[in-house]
C-alpha positions as CSV (number, residue, x, y, z in Angstrom):
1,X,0.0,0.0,0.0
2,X,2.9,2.2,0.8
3,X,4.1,1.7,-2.7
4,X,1.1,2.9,-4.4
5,X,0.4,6.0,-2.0
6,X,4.0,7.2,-3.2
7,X,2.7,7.6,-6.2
8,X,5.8,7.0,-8.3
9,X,4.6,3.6,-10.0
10,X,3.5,2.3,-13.2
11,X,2.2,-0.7,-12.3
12,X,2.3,-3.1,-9.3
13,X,2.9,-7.3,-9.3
14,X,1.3,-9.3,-6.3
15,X,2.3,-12.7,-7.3
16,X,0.8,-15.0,-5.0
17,X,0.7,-18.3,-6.0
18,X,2.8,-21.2,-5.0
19,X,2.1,-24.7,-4.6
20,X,0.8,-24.6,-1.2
21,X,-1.5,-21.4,-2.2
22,X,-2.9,-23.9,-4.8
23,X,-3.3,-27.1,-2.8
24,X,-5.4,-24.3,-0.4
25,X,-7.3,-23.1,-3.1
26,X,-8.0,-26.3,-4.8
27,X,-9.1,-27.5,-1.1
28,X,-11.6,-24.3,-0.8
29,X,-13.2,-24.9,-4.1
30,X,-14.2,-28.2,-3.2
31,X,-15.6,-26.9,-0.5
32,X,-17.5,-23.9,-2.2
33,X,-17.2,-23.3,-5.8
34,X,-17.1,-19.6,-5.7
35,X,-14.2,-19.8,-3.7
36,X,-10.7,-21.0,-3.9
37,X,-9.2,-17.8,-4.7
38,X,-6.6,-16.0,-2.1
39,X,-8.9,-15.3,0.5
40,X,-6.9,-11.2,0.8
41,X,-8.2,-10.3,-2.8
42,X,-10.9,-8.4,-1.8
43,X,-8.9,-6.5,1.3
44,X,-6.2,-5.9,-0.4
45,X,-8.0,-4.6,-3.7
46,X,-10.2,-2.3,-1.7
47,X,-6.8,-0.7,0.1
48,X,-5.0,-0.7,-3.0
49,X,-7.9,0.5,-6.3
50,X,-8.5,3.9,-4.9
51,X,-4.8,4.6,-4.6
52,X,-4.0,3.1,-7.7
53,X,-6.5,5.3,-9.5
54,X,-5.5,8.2,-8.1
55,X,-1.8,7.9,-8.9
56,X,-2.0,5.9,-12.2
57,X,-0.8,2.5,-11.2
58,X,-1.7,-0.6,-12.9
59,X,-2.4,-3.5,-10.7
60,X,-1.3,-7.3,-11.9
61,X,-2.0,-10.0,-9.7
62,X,-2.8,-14.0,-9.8
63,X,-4.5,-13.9,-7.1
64,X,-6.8,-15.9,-8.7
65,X,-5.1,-19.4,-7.0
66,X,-7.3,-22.0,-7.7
67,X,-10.4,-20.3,-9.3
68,X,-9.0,-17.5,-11.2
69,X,-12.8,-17.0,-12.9
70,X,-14.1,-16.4,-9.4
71,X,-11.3,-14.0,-8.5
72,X,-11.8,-11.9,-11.6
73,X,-15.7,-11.6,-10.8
74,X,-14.8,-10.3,-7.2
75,X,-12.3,-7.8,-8.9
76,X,-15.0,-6.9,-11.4
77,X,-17.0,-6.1,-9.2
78,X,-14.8,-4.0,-6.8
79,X,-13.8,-2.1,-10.0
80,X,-17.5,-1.1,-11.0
81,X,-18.0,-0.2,-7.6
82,X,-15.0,2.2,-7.5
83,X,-15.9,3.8,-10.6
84,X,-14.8,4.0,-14.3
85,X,-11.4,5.2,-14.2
86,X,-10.8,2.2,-13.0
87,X,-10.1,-0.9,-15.9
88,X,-9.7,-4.4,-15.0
89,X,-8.6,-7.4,-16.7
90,X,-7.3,-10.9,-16.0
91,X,-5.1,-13.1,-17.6
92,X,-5.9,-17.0,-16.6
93,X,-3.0,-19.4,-17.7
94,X,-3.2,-22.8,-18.6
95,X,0.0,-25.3,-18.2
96,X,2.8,-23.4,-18.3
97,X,5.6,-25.4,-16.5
98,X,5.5,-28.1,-15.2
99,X,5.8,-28.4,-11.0
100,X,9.2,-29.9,-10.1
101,X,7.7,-32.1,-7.5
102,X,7.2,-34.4,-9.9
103,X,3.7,-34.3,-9.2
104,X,3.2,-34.9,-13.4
105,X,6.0,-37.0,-14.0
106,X,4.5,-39.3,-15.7
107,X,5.1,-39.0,-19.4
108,X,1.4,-40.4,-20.3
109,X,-0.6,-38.0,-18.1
110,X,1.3,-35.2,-19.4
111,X,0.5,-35.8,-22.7
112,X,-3.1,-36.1,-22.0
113,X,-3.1,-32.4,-20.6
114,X,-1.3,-31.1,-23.7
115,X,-4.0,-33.2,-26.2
116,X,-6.5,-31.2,-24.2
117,X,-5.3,-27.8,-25.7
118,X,-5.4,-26.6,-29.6
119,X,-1.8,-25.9,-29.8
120,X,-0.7,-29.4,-28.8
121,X,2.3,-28.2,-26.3
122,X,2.4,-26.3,-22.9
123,X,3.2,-22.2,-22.7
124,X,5.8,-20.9,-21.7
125,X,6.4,-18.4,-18.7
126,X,7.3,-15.6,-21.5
127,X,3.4,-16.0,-23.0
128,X,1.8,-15.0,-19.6
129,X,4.2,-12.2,-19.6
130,X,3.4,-10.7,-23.2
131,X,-0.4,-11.0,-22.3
132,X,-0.3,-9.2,-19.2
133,X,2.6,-6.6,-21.2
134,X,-0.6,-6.5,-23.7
135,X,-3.2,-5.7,-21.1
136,X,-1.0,-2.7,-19.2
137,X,0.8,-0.9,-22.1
138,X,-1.3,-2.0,-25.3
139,X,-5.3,-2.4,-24.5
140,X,-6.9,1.1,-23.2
141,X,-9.8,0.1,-24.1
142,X,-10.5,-3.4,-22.8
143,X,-11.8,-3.7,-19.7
144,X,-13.7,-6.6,-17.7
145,X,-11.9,-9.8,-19.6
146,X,-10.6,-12.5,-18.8
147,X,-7.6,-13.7,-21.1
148,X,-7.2,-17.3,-21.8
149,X,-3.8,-18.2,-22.0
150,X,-3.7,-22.1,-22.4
151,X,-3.1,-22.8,-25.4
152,X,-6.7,-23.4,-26.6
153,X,-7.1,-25.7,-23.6
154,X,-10.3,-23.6,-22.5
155,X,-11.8,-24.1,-26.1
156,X,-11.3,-27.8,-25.9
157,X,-12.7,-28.8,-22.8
């Protein structure tokens, strides 16, 4: 919050996923499908909107965890209620890497995930990147989407 109420930033990065966050997430949704998301989203986007707005920072996050659609409605929603200067947009990745816990080791159920996408192959790290680099310096226009960036996994499933 400091950060922003200096005033001196073009955009701000939470990142806030890790395994754990996930397993949380994945655990919460199963519980309650509109949740599953980091459970600070709407706290921290009410502290951090207003001052954001004011100075002219752009806010990134992935707070999204486990239900990234969930956690773009609740940020949708905070943005209409703060007004219009406000735009927000999400970026929801498909497979991207691979965890190194060897959680998908196996060479077979790998493959199924990549036949489930258009491109036949996972993303890389750099295609999240240039969609988010998109949405902050390219898109002043596009508001209230959510950008699927999985390879035509979404399309296929």
């Amino acid at each position: 919050v400091d950060l922003v109420a200096r005033g001196a930033l073009d955009c701000i990065v939470f990142e806030c996923v890790g395994e754990r966050t996930l397993a949380f997430g994945h655990r919460d949704r199963m519980r309650d499908a509109t949740a599953g998301y980091n459970k600070l989203l709407v706290p921290r986007f009410r502290a951090i909107l207003p001052l954001a707005r004011a100075h002219g920072t752009r806010v990134v996050t992935n707070m999204g965890a486990a239900n990234p659609r969930a956690a773009a409605e609740r940020t949708l929603a905070l943005a209409r209620e703060l007004g219009p200067e406000v735009r927000v947009n999400g970026v929801s990745p498909g497979t991207i890497i691979w965890p190194e816990d060897g959680t998908w080791g196996d060479a077979l159920a790998r493959q199924r995930i990549i036949n489930q996408t258009a491109l036949k192959r996972i993303g890389e790290p750099g295609d999240i990147a240039k969609a988010v680099e998109f949405l902050i310096s390219s898109a002043p226009y596009v508001t209230g989407q959510v950008i699927a960036v999985d390879g035509g996994r979404s399309i296929n499933l």
